[in-house]
C-alpha positions, 0 to 999 in steps of 0.5 A: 499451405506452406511456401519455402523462402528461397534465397535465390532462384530455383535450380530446378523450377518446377512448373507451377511450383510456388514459393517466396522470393526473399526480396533481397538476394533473389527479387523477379520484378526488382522490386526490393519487396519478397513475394509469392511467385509461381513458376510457369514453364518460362518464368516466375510470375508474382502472386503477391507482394509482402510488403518488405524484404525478408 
């Protein structure tokens, strides 16, 4: 399975569509951490951190 870095938030989420914020330009939880996030109809949602921005 292979996730696609995003760099900003989708145009066009799709739902349960999954990829991974880079943490830096496009951070869901303001964390300074990329992570896979899932997106549910109404918001993305964090799966995992990956312990540092990419």
């Amino acid at each position: 399975m292979a996730f696609q870095l995003q760099r900003s938030e989708p145009a066009r989420a799709k739902l349960l569509g999954m990829v991974i914020a880079d943490g830096t330009n496009w951070d869901p939880d303001n964390d300074g951490k990329a992570e896979v996030v899932i997106y549910n109809a109404d918001q993305w949602i964090e799966i995992t951190d990956l312990q540092t921005a990419l």
